[in-house]
C-alpha positions in Angstrom: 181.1 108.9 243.0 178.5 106.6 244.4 179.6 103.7 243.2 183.4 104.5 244.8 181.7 105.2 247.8 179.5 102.5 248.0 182.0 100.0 246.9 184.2 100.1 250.1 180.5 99.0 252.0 180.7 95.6 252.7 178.1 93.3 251.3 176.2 92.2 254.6 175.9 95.7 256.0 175.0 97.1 252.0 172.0 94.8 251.5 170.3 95.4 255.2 170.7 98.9 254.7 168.6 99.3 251.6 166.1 96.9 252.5 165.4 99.5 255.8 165.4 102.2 253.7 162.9 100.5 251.2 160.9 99.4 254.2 160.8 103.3 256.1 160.0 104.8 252.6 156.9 102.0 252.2 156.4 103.0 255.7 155.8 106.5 255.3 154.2 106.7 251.9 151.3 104.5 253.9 151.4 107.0 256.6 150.5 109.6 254.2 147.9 108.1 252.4 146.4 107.1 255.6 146.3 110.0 257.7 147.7 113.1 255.8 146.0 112.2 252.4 142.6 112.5 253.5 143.0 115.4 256.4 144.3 117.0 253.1 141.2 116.0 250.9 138.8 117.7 253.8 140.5 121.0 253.9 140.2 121.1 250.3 136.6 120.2 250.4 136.2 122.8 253.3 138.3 125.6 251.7 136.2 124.7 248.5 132.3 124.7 249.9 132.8 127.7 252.2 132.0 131.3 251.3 133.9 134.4 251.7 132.2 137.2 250.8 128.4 139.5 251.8 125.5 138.1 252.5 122.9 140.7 252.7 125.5 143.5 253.1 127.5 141.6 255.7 130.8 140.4 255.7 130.7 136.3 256.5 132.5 132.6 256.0 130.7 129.8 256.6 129.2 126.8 255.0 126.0 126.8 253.5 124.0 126.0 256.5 125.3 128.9 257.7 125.3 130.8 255.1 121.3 130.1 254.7 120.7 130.8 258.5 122.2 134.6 257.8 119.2 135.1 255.4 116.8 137.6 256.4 112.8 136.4 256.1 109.4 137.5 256.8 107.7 135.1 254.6 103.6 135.2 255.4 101.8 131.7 255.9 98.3 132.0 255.3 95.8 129.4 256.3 94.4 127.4 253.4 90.5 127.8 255.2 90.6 131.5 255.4 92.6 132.3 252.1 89.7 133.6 250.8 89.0 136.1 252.9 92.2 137.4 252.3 93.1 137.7 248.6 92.2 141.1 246.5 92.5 141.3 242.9 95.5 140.8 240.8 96.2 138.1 242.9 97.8 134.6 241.8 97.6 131.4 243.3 100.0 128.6 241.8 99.3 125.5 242.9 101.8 122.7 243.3 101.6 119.1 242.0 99.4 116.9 244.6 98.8 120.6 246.8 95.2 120.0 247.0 94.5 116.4 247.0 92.0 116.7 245.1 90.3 119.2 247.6 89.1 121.4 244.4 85.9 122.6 246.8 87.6 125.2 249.3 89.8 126.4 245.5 86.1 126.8 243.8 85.3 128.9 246.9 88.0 131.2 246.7 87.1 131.9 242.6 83.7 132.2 243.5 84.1 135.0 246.3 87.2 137.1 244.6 88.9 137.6 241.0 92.1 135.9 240.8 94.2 133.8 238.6 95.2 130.2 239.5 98.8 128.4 237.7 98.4 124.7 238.3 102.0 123.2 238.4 100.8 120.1 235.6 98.2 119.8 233.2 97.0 116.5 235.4 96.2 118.7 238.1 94.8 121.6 235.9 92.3 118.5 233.7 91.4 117.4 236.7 89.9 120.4 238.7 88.1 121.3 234.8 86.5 117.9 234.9 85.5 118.6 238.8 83.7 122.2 237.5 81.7 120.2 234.8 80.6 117.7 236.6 79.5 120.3 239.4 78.0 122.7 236.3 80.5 125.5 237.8 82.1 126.3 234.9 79.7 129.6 234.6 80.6 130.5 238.2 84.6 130.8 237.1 84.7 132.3 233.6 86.2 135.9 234.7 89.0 133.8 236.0 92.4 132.7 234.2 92.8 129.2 235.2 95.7 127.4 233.5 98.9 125.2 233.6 102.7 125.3 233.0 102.9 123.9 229.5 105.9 122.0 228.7 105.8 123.5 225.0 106.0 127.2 224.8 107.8 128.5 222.1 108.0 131.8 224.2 109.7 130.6 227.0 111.4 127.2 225.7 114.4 128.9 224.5 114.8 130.5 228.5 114.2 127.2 230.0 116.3 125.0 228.1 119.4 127.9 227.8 119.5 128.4 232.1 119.0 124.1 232.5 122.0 123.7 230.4 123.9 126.7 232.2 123.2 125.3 235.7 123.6 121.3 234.5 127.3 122.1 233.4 128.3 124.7 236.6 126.7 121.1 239.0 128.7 118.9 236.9 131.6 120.5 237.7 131.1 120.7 241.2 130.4 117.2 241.1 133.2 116.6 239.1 135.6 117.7 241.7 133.8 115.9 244.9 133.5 112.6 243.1 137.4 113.0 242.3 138.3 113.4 245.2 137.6 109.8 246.2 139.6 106.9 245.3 136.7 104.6 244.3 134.9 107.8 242.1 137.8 108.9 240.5 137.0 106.8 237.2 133.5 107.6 237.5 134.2 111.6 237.6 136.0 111.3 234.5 132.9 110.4 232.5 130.8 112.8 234.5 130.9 115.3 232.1 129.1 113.1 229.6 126.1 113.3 231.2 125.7 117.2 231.1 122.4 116.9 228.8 120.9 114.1 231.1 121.8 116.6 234.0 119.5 119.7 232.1 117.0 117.4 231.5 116.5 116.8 235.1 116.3 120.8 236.0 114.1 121.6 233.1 111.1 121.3 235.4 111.8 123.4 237.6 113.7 125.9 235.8 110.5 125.8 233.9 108.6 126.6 236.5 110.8 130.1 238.1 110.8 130.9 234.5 106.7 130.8 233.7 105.7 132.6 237.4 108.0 134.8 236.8 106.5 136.1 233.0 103.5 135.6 234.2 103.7 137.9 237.3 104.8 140.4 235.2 102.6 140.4 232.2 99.3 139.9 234.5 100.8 143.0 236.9 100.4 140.9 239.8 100.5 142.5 243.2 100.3 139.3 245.5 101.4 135.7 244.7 100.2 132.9 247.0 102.2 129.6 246.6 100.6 126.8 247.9 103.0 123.5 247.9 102.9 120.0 248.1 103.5 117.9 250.7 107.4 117.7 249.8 109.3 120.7 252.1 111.6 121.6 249.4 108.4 122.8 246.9 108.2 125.6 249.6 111.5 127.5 248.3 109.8 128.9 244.8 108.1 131.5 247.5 111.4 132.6 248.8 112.7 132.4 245.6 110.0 134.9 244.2 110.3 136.6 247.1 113.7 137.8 246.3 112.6 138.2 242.6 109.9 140.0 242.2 108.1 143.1 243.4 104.6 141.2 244.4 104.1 140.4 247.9 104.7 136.5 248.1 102.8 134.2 251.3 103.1 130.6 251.5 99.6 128.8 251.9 99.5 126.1 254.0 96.8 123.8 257.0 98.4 125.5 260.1 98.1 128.8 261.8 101.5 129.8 261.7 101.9 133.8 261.2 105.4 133.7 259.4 108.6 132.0 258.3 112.1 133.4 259.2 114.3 131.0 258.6 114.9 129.5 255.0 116.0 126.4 256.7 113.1 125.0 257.7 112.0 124.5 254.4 115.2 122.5 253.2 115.0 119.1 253.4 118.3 117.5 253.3 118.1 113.7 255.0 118.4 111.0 252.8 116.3 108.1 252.2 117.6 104.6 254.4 120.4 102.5 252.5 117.9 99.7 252.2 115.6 102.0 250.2 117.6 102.7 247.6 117.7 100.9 244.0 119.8 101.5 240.9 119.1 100.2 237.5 121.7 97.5 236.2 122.7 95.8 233.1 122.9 92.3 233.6 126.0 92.1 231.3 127.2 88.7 231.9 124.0 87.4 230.5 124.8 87.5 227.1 124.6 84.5 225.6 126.4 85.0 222.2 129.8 84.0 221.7 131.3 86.7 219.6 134.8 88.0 220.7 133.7 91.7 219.4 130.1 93.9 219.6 128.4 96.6 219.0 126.6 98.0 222.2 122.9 99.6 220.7 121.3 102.0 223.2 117.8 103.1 221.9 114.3 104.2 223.0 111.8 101.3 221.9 109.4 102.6 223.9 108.5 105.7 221.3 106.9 104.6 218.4 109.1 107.0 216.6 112.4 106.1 217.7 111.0 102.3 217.3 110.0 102.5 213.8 113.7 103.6 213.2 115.7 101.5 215.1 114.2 98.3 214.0 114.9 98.6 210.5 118.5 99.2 211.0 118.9 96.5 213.5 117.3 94.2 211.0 120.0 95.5 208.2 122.6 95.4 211.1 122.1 91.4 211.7 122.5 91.2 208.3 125.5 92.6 207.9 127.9 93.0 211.0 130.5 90.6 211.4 130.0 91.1 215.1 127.5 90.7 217.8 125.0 93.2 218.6 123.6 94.1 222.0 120.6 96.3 222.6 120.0 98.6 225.6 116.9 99.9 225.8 116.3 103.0 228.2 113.0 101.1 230.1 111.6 97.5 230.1 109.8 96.2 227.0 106.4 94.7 226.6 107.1 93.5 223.2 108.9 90.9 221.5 111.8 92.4 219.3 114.5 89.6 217.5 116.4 86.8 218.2 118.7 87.7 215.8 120.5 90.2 218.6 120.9 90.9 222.6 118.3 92.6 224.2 119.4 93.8 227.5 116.4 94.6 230.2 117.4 97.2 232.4 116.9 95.8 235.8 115.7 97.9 239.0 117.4 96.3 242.0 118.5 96.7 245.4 121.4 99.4 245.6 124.1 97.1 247.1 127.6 98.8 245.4 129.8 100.1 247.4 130.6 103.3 248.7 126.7 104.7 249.2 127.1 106.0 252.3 130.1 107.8 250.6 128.3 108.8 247.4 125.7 110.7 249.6 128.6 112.9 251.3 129.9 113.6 247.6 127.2 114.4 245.8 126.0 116.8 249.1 129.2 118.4 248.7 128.8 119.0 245.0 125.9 121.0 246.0 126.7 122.8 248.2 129.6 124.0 246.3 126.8 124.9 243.5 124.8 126.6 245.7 127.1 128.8 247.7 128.9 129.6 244.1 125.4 131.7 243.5 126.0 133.7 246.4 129.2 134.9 245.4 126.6 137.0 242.3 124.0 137.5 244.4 121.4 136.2 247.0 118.6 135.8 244.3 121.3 133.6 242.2 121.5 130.8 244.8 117.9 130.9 245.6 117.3 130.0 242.4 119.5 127.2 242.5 118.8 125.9 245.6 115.7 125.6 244.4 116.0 123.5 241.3 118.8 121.4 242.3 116.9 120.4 246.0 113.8 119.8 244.0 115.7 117.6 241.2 118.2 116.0 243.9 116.5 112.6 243.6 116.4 112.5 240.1 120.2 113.5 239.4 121.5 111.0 242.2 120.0 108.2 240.9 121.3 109.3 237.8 124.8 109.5 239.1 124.3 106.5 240.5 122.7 104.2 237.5 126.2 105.6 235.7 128.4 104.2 238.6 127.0 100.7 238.5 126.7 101.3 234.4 130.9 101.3 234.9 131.0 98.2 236.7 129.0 96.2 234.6 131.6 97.5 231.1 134.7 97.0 232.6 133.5 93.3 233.7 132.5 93.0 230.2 135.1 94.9 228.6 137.6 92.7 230.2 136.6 89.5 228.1 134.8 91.4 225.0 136.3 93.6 222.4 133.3 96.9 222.1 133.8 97.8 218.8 130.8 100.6 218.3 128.4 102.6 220.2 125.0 103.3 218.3 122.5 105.5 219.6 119.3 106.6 219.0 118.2 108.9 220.7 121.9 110.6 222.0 120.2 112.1 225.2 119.6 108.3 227.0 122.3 108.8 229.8 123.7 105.2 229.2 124.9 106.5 225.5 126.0 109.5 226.8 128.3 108.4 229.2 129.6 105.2 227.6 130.6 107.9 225.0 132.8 109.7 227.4 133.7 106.6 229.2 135.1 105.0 226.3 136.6 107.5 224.5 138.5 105.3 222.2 135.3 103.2 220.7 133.9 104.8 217.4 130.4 106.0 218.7 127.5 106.7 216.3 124.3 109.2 216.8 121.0 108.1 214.7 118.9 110.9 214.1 114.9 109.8 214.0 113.0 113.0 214.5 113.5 116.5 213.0 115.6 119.5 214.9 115.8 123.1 214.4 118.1 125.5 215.8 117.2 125.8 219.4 118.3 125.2 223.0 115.8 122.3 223.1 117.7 120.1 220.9 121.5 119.9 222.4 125.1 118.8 220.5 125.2 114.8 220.4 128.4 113.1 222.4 128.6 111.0 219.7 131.7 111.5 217.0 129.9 110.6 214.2 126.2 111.4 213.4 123.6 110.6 210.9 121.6 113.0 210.4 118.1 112.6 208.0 118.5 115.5 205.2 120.5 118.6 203.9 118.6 121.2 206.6 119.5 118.7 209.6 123.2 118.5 208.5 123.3 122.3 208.4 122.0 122.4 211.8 124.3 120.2 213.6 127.5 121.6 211.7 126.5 125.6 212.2 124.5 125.6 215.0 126.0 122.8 217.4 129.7 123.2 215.1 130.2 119.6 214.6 132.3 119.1 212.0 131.2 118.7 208.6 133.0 115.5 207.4 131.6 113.9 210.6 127.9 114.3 209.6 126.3 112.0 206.8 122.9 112.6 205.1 121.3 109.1 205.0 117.4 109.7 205.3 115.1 108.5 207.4 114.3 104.9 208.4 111.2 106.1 209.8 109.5 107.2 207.4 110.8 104.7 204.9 109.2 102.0 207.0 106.3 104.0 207.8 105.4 104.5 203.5 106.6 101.0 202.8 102.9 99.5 202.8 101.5 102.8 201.0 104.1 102.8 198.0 102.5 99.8 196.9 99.4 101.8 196.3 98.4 104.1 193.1 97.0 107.1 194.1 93.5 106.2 192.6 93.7 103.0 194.6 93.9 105.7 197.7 91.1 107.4 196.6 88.9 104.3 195.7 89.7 103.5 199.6 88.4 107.6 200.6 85.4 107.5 198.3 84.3 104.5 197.3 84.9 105.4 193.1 87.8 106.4 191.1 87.9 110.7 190.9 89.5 113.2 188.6 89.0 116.1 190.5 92.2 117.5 192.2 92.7 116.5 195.9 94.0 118.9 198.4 94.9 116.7 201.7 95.4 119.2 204.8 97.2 117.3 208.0 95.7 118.9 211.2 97.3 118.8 214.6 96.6 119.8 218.2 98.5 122.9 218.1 95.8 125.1 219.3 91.8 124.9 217.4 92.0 128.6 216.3 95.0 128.0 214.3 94.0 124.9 212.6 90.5 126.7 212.1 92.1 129.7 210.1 94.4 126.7 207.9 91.1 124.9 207.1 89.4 128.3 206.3 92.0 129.2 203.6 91.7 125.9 202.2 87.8 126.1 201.8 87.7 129.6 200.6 89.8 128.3 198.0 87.3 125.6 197.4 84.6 128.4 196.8 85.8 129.7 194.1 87.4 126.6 192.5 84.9 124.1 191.6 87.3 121.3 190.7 89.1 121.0 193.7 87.6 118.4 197.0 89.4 119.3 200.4 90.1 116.0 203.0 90.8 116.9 206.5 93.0 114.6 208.1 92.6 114.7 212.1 95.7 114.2 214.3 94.2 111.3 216.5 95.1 113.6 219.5 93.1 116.1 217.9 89.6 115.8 220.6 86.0 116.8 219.7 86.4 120.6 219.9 88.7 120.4 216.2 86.4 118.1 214.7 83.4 119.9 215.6 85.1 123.7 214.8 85.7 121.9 211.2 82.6 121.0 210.5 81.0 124.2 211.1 83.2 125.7 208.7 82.3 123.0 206.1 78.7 124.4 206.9 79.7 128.1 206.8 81.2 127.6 202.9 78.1 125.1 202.1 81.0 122.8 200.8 79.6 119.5 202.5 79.5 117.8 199.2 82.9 118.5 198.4 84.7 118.4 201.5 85.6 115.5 204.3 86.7 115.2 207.6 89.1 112.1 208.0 89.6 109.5 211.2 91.1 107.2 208.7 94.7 105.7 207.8 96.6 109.4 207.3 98.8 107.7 204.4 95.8 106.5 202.1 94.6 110.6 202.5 98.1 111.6 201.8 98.5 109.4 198.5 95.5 110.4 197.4 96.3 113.7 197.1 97.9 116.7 194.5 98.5 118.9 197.1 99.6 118.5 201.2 98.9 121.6 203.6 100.0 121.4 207.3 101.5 123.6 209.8 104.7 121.7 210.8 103.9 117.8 211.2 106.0 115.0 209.7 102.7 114.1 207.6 104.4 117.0 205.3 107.7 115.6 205.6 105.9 111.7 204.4 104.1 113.4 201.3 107.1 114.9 200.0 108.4 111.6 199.8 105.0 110.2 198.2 105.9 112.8 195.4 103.5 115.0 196.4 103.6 119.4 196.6 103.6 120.5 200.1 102.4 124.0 201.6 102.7 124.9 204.9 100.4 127.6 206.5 101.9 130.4 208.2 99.6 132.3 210.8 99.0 135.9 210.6 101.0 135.9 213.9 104.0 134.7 212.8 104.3 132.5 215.1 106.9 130.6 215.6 107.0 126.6 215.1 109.4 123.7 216.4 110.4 123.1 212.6 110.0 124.5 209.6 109.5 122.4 206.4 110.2 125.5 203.8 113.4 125.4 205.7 114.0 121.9 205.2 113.2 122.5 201.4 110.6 120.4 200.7 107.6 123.0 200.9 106.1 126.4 200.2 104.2 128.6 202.7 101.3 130.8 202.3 99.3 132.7 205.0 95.8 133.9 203.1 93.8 131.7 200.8 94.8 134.2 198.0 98.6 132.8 198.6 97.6 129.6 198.2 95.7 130.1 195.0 98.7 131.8 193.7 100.9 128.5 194.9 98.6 125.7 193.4 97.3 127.3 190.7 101.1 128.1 189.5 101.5 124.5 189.1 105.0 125.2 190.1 106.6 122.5 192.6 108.9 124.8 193.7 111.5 121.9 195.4 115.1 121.9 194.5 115.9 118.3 194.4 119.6 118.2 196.2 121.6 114.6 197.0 120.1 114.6 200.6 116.4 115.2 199.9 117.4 112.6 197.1 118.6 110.2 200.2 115.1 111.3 201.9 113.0 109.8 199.2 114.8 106.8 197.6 113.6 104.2 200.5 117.5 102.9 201.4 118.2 104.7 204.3 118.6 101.6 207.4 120.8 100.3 204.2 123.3 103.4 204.2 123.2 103.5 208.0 124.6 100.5 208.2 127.4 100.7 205.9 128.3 104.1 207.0 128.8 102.4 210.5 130.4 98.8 209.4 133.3 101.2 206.6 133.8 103.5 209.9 134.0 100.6 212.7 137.1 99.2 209.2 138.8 102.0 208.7 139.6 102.1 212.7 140.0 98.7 213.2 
């Protein structure tokens, strides 16, 4: 019918026509995207970010400025030079990082003239005002006193801290998620977003950490007042509000002024942004690369950590051997050491923030949390407290973040454009350049290294990465049941690590080791227990089953291998049991090369260190001491089936004196021991990288 129609239309009128209608079409497609696109991007992002719904019993809408001025507060400031004239008993006083300046006088006055408990923030702090008592000889004056820090091990708490960082990470990453996309030059960027969920956690851990210890601690010490005293950053004022919403005590705020009370939460929320020409990003300077190969394989690692260095650099090594293709590294932080010139090393480089769209950015990401924030409100008022809290105090950290993944994009696509990427390796999976290349590049086979051990807890998180590598059987079992990776995507290859680590000692007999210890050749059975600076009571009730064994076996000797973060307090509780059991003729305490002790011995005893892990591949029996307690440890070799626990000294005479090694050999602890691990690695990743070329 159209064709009829239009086939009666002469030529010159036809051909003017559609060329106008082509034109008013362009013209009103611009219109939109001019004018109506983005007044219809800000009513989303105002219908998104404002809250319906009570806030403190009332009915209200408003933003979150608004929404924080509608808070009712009577928050107590006490001046810091009369705070001790005002706190009673079963009183706490947590002090911020940097709160005192170093002003530990006017705190040794207030534990002088009343019983209270003080929480330092960090352990810097806490060392600090210990060292400032000892020099003073006050440490007499404050022993009735519980004066400690927020750990940043607890096996109590861990599970709390890490679960809620997770929870909150993923709600903020959506809300960024949604902000970012609704910019043109973010969209690409949100996509990836997600991938940087763990990095996200790791950044509120602090914090959460914080909430999370007061909290326990309030309650377990029945604490009736808490007294916060900040730092000089606004924002560390909101854990008082917080608390104040949480918990039963009565909560002041300490500060150097004379002001009676705060009413409004908003003058301790500190918004503003640093100036533009303030801000830096860290960049890969990808155009640098010198090599010539059309395809690579992009290497992001830790070589910082000796632990993550002693396995990377063996499969590198292997890798340049091997691959076909270039390899770049990316190490998470500048080096100080020379690596290889067989492969790319990449500095990252801190530089002046000059992408585009900053200005921009800084509307987004507020957005994002303001959608986080008032989301808490809609389950109650002590919800968005507690975000508002860890996500104002972690802002920095998560915008740069954001914005080191941003200017990460930039620098892939330029080099994407000219370079085929043909792998991702990683090692460890949490560095936020892995973890969002991953995502980023959803099409590029992407491998996880694992160097260190992992148990099943919130602490240790699922890698991005498709394919992983994981050290032995108990590892495998751990990433397929308790992160549900699938099975046929996890390979036992052992552990570069500790292959490079017993390379030097393998060459050894173990009466060359013992020549080494004790300057003659000995027949006597060695028992080698690897201490650690988990706590001196523990380690003092390992060594004392181990030398009441000695007592009653006359053909055993006993070394005691010290962690060499293990300070005089250990040592010196060692040797007095050495004294109590009269057993100095027959028993050592060791400062020297842990691996000589180890292949000296019959028989390893620790609690949970990686020394175990080493003997077992030596060849030797390992025990593990359980406390009465039962306390519980970040890893457990018995479950990783190289070792035997005992708790009394009578256990362990049953264990050694049964001769029985009690190990299951299976294919993976196999792997463990056999010294070819960077070897598998690498043609685990080169017959993947094949079969998806």
């Amino acid at each position: 019918m159209y064709k009829k129609i239009t086939s009666f239309v002469p030529v010159q009128i036809k051909r003017p026509a559609v060329l106008a209608a082509r034109f008013f079409c362009k013209y009103l497609s611009g219109l939109f995207n001019v004018i109506l696109l983005p007044i219809a991007k800000f009513y989303i992002q105002v219908k998104r970010f404002t809250l319906w719904g009570r806030v403190d019993g009332e009915s209200f809408q408003g933003d979150l400025n608004d929404v924080l001025g509608r808070l009712k507060f009577k928050l107590s400031v006490v001046d810091f030079a009369k705070l001790h004239h005002v706190v009673k008993r079963r009183s706490l006083v947590f002090v911020e990082n940097n709160a005192l300046l170093k002003n530990y006088k006017s705190l040794d006055d207030l534990l002088v003239d009343a019983r209270v408990c003080v929480v330092f923030r960090t352990k810097k702090d806490y060392l600090e005002y210990v060292d400032y008592l000892k020099i003073n000889n006050l440490e007499d004056s404050v022993k009735c006193h519980d004066i400690t820090y927020i750990p940043t091990i607890d096996s109590g708490l861990d599970e709390a801290v890490y679960g809620d960082s997770r929870r909150n990470a993923i709600m903020f990453s959506k809300y960024i998620r949604c902000c970012f996309g609704n910019i043109s030059m973010f969209r690409k960027f949100s996509r990836g977003v997600s991938g940087i969920d763990i990095a996200l956690s790791d950044r509120l851990v602090p914090w959460v950490r914080n909430v999370l210890y007061i909290e326990k601690y309030v309650s377990r010490n029945k604490i009736k007042t808490i007294y916060v005293l900040p730092s000089r950053v606004i924002n560390t004022k909101l854990l008082a509000f917080y608390l104040s919403s949480s918990s039963k005590a009565r909560v002041c705020l300490v500060s150097d002024c004379e002001e009676n009370s705060i009413r409004d939460i908003r003058e301790c929320v500190y918004r503003k942004w640093q100036p533009l020409s303030r801000c830096f990003v860290s960049r890969y300077n990808m155009s640098s690369i010198r090599s010539s190969f059309g395809r690579y394989l992009l290497f992001f690692c830790n070589l910082s950590d000796v632990m993550y260095y002693e396995t990377i650099v063996p499969v590198l090594t292997e890798m340049s051997k091997k691959l076909k293709c270039g390899i770049v590294v990316f190490p998470n932080r500048p080096l100080d050491r020379y690596i290889s010139d067989e492969y790319e090393v990449l500095q990252p480089l801190v530089c002046k923030d000059d992408l585009p769209g900053l200005s921009e950015f800084f509307y987004a990401f507020d957005g994002a949390l303001d959608g986080y924030v008032l989301d808490g409100f809609k389950l109650s008022t002590k919800e968005a407290l507690f975000r508002l809290y860890i996500a104002i105090n972690a802002k920095g950290t998560l915008f740069r973040v954001l914005r080191d993944c941003f200017a990460l994009i930039g620098d892939v696509d330029l080099f994407h454009d000219n370079s085929k990427v043909s792998a991702l390796v990683s090692s460890p999976g949490r560095i936020w350049t892995s973890q969002f290349l991953v995502k980023y590049l959803k099409e590029v086979p992407s491998f996880e290294i694992q160097s260190g051990t992992l148990s099943r807890s919130r602490r240790f998180k699922r890698p991005n990465s498709k394919y992983v590598l994981a050290i032995e059987d108990f590892s495998k079992s751990v990433y397929v049941e308790y992160f549900r990776t699938d099975a046929d995507l996890v390979e036992v290859v052992g552990s570069p690590r500790i292959d490079t680590r017993l390379s030097d000692i393998k060459r050894f007999t173990k009466y060359q080791s013992r020549r080494r210890i004790y300057g003659k050749k000995l027949r006597d059975k060695i028992i080698c227990v690897a201490t650690q600076p988990y706590g001196v009571d523990v380690m003092q009730s390992m060594v004392d089953a181990c030398l009441r064994f000695l007592s009653t076996n006359c053909n055993y000797r006993l070394i005691i291998s010290m962690h060499p973060s293990e300070k005089t307090e250990y040592e010196y509780s060692y040797r007095q049991s050495i004294k109590k059991f009269d057993l100095r003729n027959r028993a050592i305490v060791s400062h020297g090369n842990i691996y000589h002790n180890l292949n000296a011995a019959d028989f390893v005893i620790t609690y949970f260190s990686t020394a175990g892990l080493e003997a077992f591949c030596l060849g030797k029996q390992v025990l593990t001491y359980r406390s009465s307690s039962k306390a519980a440890v970040p890893f457990d070799l018995c479950s990783l089936g190289v070792a035997r626990s005992f708790t009394t000294y009578r256990d362990l005479e049953s264990l050694i004196v049964s001769g029985d090694g009690g190990v299951c050999l299976t294919e993976g602890l196999k792997r463990l021991r056999d010294g070819r691990s960077a070897e598998r690695i690498v043609e685990y990743i080169i017959n993947r990288i094949e079969s998806q070329a």
